[in-house]
N, C-alpha and C positions, 0 to 999 in steps of 0.2 A: 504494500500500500504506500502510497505516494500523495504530497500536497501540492506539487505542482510550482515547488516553491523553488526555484532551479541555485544549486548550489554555487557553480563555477560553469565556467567554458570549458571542454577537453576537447585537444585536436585529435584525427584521427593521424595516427601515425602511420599503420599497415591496413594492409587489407589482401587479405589472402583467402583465394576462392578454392574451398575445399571439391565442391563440384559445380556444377554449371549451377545451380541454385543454392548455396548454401557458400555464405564464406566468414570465415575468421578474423578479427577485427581489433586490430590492440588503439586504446586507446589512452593519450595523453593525460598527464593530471598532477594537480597540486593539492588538493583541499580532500578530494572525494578518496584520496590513496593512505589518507592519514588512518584511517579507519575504516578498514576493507579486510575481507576474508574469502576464500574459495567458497562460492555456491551462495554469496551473497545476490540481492537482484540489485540494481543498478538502472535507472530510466534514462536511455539515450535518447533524447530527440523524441522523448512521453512514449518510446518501449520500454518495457520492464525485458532486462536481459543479463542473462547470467553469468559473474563472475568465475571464470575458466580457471587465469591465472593471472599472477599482478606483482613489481615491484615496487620502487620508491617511488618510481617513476610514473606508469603507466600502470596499465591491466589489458586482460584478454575476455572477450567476451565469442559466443557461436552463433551464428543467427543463420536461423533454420528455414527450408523454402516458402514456408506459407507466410513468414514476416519481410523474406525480399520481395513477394509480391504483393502485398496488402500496406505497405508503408513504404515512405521515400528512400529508406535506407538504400537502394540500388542505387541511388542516385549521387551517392556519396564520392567524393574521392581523397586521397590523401592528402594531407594540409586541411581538409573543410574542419571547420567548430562543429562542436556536437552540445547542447542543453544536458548537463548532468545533475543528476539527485538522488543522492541513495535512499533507502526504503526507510521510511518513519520508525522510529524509535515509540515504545510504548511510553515513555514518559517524556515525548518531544512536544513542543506546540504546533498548533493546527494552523499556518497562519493562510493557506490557499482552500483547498474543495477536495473531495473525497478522488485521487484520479490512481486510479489501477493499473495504469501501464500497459494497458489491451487496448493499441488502434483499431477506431472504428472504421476508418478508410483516409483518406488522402485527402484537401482541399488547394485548391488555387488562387494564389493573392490577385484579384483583378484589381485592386487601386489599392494604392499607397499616400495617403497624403498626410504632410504635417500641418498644425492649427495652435500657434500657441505654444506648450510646450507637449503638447499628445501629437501622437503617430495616431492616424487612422487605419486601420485596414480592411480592406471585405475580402471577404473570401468565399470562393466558389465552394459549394460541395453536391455530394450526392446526393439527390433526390430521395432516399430511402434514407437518410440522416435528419431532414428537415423537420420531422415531427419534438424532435430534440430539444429543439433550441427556443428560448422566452428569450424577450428582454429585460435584464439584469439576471439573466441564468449564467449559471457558470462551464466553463469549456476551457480543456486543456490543447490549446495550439503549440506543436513540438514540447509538450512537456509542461509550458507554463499554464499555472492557472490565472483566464480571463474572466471578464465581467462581457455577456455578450449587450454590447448598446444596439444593436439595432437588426431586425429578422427582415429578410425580403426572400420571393422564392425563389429557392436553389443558392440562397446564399445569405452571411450572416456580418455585422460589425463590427471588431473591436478596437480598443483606443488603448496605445499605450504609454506609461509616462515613463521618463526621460531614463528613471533607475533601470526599467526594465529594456529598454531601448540598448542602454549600455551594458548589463551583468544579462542579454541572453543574447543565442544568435539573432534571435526576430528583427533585431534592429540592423543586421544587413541585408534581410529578405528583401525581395523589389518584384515588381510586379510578373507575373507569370510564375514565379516559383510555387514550387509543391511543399506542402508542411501535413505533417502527419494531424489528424482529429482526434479526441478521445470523446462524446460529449457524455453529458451529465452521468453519473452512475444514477443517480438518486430518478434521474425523468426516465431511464431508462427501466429501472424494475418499476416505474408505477404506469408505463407505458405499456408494458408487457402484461401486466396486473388488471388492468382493465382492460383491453385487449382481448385478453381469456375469457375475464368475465364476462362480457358483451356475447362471446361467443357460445359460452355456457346458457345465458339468461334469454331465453326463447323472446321477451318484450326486450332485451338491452336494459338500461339503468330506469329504472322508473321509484317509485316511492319505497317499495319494497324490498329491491335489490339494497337499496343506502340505506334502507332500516335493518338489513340482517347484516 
């Protein structure tokens, strides 16, 4: 479990392709190496991926076919920043949203603008994501946790300020780039949750259903 609260930048250093879909990935690091262990999870870029092997320096992580194709990580090369955050500690503070580390698919930054001291951005997504997203819901873009400001269809808002501009990659995204999505945990089991029950309930939600 993860807050979305991105630690440091890590570069990626190697990238070594075990098979045509599956490749091994050492990555850079100053902060998140301090306190690290084999078979720890690690969110690169808001995947949850697991510590292989690790120095002072760096660490090793595997990333397996169904996460090169469901997230931007293909897209990566050596020298790029990666958004890192190690897994929440049970007696850590909550300071971002509940974020799991399970991409729900990819989105496209269509506009980039600054306003003041906020970045805006929109971002394109999948039409089977849209149900997701409120305004002032929360969403982890490559890892960080946002505030979404504004829904439109097949795409969503967010603003970000100056800190987060600087301490994540999002702040040299530009337009056309692909960033990994996580949205809501929380919309997502109560979306599922009535969904069901709709499907169970021969009327749908009526007085009865919300009284039992």
């Amino acid at each position: 479990m993860f807050t979305g609260i991105i630690e440091e930048k890590g570069t990626v250093k190697k990238m070594t392709r075990v098979s045509e879909q599956s490749v091994e990935m050492t990555i850079g690091s100053e902060k998140v190496v301090e306190d690290i262990h084999v078979g720890d999870s690690i969110s690169v870029n808001g995947i949850c991926l697991t510590v292989t092997k690790f120095s002072e320096i760096d660490f090793q992580v595997d990333v397996m076919p169904e996460t090169i194709k469901s997230t931007s990580l293909s897209e990566l090369n050596e020298g790029a920043g990666v958004n890192l955050e190690r897994s929440m500690p049970a007696n850590g503070r909550f300071g971002g949203h509940f974020v799991s580390g399970h991409v729900d698919g990819t989105g496209k930054i269509t506009r980039k603008e600054a306003a003041e001291n906020a970045v805006y951005y929109d971002i394109e997504v999948p039409e089977d994501l849209t149900d997701f997203f409120i305004v002032k819901g929360s969403v982890a873009v490559d890892g960080v946790s946002l505030t979404v400001f504004d829904v439109m269809p097949n795409a969503f808002t967010i603003s970000l300020i100056p800190h987060t501009v600087s301490e994540t990659i999002l702040g040299d995204k530009k337009q056309g780039d692909k960033v990994n999505i996580e949205c809501d945990m929380l919309a997502k089991h109560v979306y599922n949750m009535v969904q069901n029950q709709s499907i169970d309930q021969k009327d749908g939600i009526n007085q009865a259903f919300l009284r039992d």
